[in-house]
N, C-alpha and C positions, 0 to 999 in steps of 0.2 A: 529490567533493561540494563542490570550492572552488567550483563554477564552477557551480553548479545547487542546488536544492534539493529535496527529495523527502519526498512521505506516504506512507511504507506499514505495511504489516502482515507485522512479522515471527515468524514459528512458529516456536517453539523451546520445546516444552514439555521439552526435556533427552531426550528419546526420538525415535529417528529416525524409526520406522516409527509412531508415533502423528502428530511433525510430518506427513509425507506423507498420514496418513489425511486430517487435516485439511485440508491443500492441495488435494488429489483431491476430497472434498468439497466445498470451497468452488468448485473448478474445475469441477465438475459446472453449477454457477449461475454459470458465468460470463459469459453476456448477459445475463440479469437485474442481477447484479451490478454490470456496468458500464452498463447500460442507465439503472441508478440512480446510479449515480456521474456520469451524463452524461458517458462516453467512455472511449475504450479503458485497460487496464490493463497493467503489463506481470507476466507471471505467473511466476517463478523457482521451480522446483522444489530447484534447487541439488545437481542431483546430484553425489555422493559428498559432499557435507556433509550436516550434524545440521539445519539449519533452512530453513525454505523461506520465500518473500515474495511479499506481492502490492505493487506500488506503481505510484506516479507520478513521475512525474519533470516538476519544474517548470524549465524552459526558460529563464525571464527572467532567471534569475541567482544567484548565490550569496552567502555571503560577502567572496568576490574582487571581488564587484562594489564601485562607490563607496556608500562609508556613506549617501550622502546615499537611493540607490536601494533600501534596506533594507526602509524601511516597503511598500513597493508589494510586493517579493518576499515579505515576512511575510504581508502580508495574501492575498497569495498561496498559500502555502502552507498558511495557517490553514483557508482557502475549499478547497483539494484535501483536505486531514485530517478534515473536516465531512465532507465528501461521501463520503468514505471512508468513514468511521465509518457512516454512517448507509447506507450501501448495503450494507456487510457486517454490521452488528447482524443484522438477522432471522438470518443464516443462522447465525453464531456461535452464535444463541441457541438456533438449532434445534436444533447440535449438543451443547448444553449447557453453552458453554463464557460 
């Protein structure tokens, strides 16, 4: 993560097979999801652990990069966490979470 920066969404309600229901459901919507995200997601199941992720991965840079390149990667990463957030609301909310 020195070297990039990333939004996602990580499940970990403390339950493995509850994480997983959730994942599998959200996975279910996963073109719509990313249709609304405006682009592809990467989708971790994480098997044999406890928690599962969906994310992104922002490409331009990390912390390792020069301070001065900071604000552009933030603003960066604020703009994939929006788009995150608001392409996975409906379905979280569908599943009551």
């Amino acid at each position: 993560v020195q070297e990039y920066g990333i939004a996602e969404l990580y499940i970990d309600r403390g339950n493995v097979s509850e994480n997983e229901r959730i994942f599998d459901q959200l996975l279910a919507h996963k073109e719509a999801i990313e249709k609304d995200f405006n682009g592809p997601l990467s989708w971790e199941r994480l098997e044999n652990r406890r928690a599962c992720r969906i994310k992104h991965v922002i490409e331009r840079g990390g912390y390792r990069n020069p301070e001065a390149e900071w604000p552009t990667i933030q603003t960066e990463m604020v703009d994939a966490m929006t788009h995150l957030e608001k392409a996975l609301m409906p379905h979280l909310a569908a599943l009551g979470l």
